[in-house]
ZAMAR-707220 format. One record per residue: x, y, z of N, C-alpha, C in turn; residue number from 1; residue in one letter. Coordinates in steps of 0.001 Angstrom, whole numbers. Each point is the difference from the previous one (the first is absolute). Example, Ala and Ser with C-alpha at 12.3 -4.5 7.8 and 13.67 -1.06 7.14 Angstrom:
+---------+---------+---------+---------+----------+---------+---------+---------+---------+-----+--------+
|  n.east | n.north |    n.up | ca.east | ca.north |   ca.up |  c.east | c.north |    c.up | num | residu |
+---------+---------+---------+---------+----------+---------+---------+---------+---------+-----+--------+
|   13190 |   -5690 |    7800 |    -890 |     1190 |       0 |     900 |    1200 |       0 |   1 |      A |
|    -350 |    1050 |    -720 |     820 |     1190 |      60 |    -770 |    1090 |     730 |   2 |      S |
+---------+---------+---------+---------+----------+---------+---------+---------+---------+-----+--------+
This chain:
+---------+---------+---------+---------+----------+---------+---------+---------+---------+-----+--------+
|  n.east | n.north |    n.up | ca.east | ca.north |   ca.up |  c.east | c.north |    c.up | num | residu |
+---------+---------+---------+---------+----------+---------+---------+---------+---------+-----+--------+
| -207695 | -133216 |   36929 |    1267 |      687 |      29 |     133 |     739 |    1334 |   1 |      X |
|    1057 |    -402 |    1014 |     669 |      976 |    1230 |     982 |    1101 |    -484 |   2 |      X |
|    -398 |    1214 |     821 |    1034 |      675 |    -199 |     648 |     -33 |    1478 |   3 |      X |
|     961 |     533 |     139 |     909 |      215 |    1030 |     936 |    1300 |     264 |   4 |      X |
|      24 |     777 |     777 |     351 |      977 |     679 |    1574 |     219 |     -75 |   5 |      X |
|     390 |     934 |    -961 |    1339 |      191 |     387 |    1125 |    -279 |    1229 |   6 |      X |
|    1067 |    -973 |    -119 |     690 |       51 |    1060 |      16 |    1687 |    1444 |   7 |      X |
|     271 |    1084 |    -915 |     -44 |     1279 |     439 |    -974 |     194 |    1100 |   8 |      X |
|   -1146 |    -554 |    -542 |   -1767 |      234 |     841 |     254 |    -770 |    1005 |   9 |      X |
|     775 |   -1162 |      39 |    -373 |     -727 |    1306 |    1090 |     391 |    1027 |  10 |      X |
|     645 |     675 |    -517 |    1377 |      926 |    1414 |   -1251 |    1512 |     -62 |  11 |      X |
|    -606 |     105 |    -121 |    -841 |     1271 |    -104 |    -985 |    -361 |     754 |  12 |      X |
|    -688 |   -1162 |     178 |   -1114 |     -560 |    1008 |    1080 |    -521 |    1100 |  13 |      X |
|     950 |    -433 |     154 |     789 |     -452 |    1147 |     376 |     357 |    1037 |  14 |      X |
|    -516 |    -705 |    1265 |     410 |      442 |    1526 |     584 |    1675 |       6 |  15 |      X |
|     -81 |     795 |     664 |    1018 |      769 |     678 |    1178 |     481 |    -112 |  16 |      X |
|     485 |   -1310 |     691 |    1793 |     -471 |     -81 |     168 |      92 |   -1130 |  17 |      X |
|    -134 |    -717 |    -897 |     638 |     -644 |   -1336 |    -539 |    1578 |   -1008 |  18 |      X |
|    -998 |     744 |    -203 |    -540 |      994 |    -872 |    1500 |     878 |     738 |  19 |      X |
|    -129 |     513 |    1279 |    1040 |      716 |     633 |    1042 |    -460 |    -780 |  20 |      X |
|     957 |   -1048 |     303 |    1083 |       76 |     -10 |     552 |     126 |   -1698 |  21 |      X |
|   -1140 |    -977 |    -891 |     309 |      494 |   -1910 |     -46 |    1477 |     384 |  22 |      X |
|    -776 |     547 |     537 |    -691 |     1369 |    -793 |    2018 |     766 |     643 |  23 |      X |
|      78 |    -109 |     832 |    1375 |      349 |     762 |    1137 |    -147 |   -1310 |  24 |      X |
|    -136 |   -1444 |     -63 |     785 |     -805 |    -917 |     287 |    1086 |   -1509 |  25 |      X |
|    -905 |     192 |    -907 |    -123 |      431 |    -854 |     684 |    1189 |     -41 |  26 |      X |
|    -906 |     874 |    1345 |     642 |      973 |    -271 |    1200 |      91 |     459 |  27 |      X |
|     592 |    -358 |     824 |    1566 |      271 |     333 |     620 |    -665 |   -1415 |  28 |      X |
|     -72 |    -945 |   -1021 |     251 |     -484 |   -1317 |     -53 |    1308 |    -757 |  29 |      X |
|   -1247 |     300 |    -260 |     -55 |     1134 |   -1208 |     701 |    1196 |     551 |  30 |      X |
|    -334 |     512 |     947 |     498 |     1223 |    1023 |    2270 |    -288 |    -349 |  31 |      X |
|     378 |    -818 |     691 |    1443 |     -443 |    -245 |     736 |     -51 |   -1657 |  32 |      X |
|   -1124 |    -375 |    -671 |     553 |     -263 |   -1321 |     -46 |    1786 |   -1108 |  33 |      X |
|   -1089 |     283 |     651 |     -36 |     1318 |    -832 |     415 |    1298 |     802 |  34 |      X |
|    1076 |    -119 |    1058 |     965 |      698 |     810 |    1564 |    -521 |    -516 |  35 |      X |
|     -93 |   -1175 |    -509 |    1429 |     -540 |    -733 |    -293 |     915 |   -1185 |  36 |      X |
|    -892 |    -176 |    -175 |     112 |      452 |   -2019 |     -70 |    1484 |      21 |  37 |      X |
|    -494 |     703 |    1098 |     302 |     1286 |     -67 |    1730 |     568 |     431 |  38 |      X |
|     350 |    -574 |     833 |    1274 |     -420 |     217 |    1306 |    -115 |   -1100 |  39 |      X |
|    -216 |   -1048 |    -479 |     682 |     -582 |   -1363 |    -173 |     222 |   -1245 |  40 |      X |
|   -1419 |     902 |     108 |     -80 |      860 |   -1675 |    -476 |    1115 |     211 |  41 |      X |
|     278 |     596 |     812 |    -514 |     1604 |     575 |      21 |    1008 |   -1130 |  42 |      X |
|    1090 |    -361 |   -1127 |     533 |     1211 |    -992 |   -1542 |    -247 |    -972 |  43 |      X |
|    -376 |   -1051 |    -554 |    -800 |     -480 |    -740 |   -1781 |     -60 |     525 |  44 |      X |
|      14 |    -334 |    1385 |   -1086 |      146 |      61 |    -849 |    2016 |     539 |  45 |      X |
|    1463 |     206 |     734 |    -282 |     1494 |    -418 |    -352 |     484 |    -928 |  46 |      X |
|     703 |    -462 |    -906 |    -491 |      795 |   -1528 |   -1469 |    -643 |    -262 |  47 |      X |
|    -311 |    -851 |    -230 |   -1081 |    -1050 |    -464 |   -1147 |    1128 |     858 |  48 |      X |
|     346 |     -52 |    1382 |   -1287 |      531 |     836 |       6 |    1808 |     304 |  49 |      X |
|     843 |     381 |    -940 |      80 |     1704 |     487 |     167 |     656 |    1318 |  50 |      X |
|    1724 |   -1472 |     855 |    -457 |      195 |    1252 |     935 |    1567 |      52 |  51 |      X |
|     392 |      54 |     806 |    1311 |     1239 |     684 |    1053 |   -1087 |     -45 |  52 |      X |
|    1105 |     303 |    -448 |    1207 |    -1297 |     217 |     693 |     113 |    1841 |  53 |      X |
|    -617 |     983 |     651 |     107 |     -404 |    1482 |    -727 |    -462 |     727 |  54 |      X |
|   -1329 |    -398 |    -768 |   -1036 |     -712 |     698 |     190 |   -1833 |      76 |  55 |      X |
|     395 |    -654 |   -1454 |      97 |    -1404 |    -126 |     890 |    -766 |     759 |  56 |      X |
|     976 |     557 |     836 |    1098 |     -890 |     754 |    -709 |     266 |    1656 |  57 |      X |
|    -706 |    1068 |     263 |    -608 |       21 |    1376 |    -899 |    -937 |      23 |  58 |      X |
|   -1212 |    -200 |   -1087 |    -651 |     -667 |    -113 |     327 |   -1436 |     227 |  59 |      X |
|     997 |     -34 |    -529 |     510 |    -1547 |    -857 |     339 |    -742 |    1255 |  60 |      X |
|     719 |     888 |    1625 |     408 |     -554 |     694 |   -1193 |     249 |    1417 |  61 |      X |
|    -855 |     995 |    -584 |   -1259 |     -212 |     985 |    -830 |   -1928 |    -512 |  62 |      X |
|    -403 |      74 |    -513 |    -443 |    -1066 |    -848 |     292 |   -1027 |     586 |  63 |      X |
|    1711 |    -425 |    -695 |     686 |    -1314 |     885 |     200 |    -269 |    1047 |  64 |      X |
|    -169 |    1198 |     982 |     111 |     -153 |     921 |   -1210 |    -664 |     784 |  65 |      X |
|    -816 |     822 |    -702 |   -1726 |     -145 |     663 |    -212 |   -1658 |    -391 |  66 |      X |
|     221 |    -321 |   -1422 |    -480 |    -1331 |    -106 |     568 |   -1220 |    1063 |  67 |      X |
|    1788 |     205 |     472 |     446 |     -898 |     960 |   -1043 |     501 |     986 |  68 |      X |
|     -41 |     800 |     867 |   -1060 |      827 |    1187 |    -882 |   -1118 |      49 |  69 |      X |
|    -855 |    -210 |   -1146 |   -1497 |     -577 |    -286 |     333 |   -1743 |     -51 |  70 |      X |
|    1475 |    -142 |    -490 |     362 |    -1382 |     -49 |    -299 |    -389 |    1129 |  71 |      X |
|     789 |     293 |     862 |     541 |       67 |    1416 |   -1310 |    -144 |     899 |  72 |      X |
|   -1045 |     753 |    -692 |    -779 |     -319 |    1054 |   -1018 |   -1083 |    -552 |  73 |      X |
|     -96 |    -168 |    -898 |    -313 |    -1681 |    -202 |    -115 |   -1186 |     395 |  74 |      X |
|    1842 |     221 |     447 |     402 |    -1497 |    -407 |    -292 |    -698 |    1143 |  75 |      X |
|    -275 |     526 |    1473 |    -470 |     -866 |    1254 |    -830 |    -940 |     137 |  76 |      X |
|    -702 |    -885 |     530 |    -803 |     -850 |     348 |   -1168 |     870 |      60 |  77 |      X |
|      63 |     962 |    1083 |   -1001 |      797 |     265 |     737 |    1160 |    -115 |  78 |      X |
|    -811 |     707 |   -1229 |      58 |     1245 |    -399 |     -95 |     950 |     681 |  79 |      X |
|     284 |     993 |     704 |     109 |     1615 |     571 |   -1300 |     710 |    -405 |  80 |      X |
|   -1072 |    -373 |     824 |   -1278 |     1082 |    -798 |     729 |    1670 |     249 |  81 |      X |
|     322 |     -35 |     881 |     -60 |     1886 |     108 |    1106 |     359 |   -1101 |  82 |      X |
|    1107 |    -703 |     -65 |    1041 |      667 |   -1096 |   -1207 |    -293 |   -1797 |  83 |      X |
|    -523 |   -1117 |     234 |   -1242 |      136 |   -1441 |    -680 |    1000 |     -25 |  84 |      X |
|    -559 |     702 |     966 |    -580 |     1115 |      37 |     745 |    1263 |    -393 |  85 |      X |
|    1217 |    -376 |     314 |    1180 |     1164 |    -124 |     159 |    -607 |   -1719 |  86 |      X |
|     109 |    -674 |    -792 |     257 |     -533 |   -1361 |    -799 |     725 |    -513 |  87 |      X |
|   -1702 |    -360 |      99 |   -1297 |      311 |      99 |    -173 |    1416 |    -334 |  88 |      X |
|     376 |     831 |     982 |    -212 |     1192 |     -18 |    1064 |     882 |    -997 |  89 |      X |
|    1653 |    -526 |    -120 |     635 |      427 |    -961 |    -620 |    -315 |   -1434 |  90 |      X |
|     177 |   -1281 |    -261 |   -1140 |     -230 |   -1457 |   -1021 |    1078 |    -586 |  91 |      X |
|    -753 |     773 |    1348 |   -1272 |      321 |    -212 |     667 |    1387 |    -627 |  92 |      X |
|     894 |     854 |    1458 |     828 |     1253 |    -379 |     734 |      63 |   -1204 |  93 |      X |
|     646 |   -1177 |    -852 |     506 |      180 |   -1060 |    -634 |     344 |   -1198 |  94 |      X |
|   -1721 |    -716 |     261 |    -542 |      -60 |   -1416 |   -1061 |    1575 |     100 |  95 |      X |
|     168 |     684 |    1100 |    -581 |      978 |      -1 |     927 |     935 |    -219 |  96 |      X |
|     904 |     198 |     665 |    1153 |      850 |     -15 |     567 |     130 |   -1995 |  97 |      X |
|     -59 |   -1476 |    -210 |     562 |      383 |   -1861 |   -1015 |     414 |    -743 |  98 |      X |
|    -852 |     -28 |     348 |   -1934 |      146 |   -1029 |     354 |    1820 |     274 |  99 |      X |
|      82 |     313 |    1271 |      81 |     1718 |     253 |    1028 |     529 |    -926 | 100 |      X |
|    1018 |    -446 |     459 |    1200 |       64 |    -707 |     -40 |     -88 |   -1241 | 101 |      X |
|    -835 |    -492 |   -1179 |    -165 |      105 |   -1376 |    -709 |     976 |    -604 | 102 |      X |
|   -1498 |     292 |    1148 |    -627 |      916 |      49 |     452 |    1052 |      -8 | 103 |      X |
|     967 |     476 |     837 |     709 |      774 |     552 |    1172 |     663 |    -725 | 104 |      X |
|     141 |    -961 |   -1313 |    1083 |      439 |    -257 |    1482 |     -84 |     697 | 105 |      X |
|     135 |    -529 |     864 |    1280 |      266 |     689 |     786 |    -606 |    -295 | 106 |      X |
|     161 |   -1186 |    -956 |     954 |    -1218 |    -339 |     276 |    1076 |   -1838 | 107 |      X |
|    -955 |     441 |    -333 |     586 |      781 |   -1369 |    -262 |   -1838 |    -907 | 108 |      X |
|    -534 |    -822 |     131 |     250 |     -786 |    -623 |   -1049 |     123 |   -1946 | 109 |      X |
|     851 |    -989 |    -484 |    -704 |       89 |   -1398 |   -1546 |    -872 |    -108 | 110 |      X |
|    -767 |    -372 |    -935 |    -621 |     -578 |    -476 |     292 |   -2241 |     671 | 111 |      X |
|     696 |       3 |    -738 |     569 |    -1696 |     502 |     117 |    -126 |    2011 | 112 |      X |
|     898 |    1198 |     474 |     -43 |      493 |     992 |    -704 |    -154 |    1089 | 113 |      X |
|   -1179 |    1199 |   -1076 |   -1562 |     -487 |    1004 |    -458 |    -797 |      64 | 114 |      X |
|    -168 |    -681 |   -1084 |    -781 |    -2262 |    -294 |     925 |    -649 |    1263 | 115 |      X |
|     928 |     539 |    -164 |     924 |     -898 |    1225 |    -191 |     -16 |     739 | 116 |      X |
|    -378 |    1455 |     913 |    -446 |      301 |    1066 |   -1369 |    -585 |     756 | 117 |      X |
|    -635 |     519 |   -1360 |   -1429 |     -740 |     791 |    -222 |   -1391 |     -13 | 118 |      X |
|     742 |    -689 |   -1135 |     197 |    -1599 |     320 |    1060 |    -341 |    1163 | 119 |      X |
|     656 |     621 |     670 |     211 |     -488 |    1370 |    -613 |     521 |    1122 | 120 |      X |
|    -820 |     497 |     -80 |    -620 |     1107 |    1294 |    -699 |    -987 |    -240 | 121 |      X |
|    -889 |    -828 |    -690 |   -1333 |    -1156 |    -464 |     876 |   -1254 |     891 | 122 |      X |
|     664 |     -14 |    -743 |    1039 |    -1289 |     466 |     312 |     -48 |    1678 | 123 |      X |
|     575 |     760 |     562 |     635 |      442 |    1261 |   -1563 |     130 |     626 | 124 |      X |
|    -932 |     480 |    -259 |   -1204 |      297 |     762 |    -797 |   -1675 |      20 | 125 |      X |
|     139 |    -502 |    -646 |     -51 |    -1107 |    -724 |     439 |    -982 |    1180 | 126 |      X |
|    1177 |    -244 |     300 |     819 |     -627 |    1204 |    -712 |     568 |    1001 | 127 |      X |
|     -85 |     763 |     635 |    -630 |      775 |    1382 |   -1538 |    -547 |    -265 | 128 |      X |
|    -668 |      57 |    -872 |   -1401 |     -471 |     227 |     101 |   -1927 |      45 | 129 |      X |
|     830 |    -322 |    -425 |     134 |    -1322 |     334 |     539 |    -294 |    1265 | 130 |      X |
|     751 |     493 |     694 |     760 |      111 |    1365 |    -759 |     137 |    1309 | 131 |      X |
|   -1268 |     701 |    -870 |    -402 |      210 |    1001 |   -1527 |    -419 |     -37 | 132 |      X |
|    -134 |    -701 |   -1149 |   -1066 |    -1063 |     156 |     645 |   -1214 |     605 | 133 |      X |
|    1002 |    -479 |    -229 |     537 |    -1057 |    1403 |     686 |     368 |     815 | 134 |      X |
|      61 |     947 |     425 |      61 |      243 |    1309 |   -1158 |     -83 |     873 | 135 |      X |
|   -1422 |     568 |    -630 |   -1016 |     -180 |     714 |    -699 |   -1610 |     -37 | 136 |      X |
|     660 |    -300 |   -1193 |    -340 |    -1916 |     211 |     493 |    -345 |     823 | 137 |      X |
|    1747 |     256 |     393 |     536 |     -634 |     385 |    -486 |     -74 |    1928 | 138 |      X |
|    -416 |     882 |     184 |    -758 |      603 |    1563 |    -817 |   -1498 |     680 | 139 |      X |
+---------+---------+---------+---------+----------+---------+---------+---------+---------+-----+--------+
């Protein structure tokens, strides 16, 4: 009996280029889609996450914005290392900046709130450690 390696694993062992540009990929995907939905259900997911109802529409349009940003720098032949570094380093500031920020108290958020939080600070930190494992492949 063979086993065989998740499709996932073999973009995870892959060149440089190609780890770079999914890991890019993804996140400008997840990053864009959950800046729409903060956007388009701001009343609901406020409530859901114990945000401030003036926090979910700043967010919503930091977000979408950031995910085109990250599109954008994708989509070339040859990718922009220094603006990846600039991706790179936001990724890193976000997932530290919201972890304080929960700690901290400063979002006032609830219970569901916080799960949220730290499952995207994981997530978002998540992208940056992939970004920047092909980036250094990609060298």
């Amino acid at each position: 009996m063979s086993t065989t390696a998740p499709a996932y694993l073999d973009t995870l062992r892959a060149p440089g280029p190609a780890l770079l540009r999914m890991s890019l990929r993804i996140d400008a995907v997840v990053t864009g889609v959950n800046g729409l939905a903060y956007l388009a259900l701001s009343g609901p997911l406020e409530s859901l996450l114990g945000l401030d109802s003036r926090i979910g529409i700043p967010i919503g349009v930091f977000l979408t914005l950031y995910g085109l940003g990250v599109a954008f720098i994708s989509a070339p032949a040859t990718i922009n290392t220094a603006m990846v570094r600039v991706v790179i380093a936001g990724n890193a500031a976000w997932s530290v900046v919201s972890l304080a920020a929960l700690v901290e108290g400063a979002l006032d958020l609830n219970l569901v709130g916080g799960i949220w939080t730290v499952m995207q600070a994981a997530t978002v930190g998540g992208f940056a450690a992939l970004q920047y494992l092909g980036l250094r492949r990609a060298r």
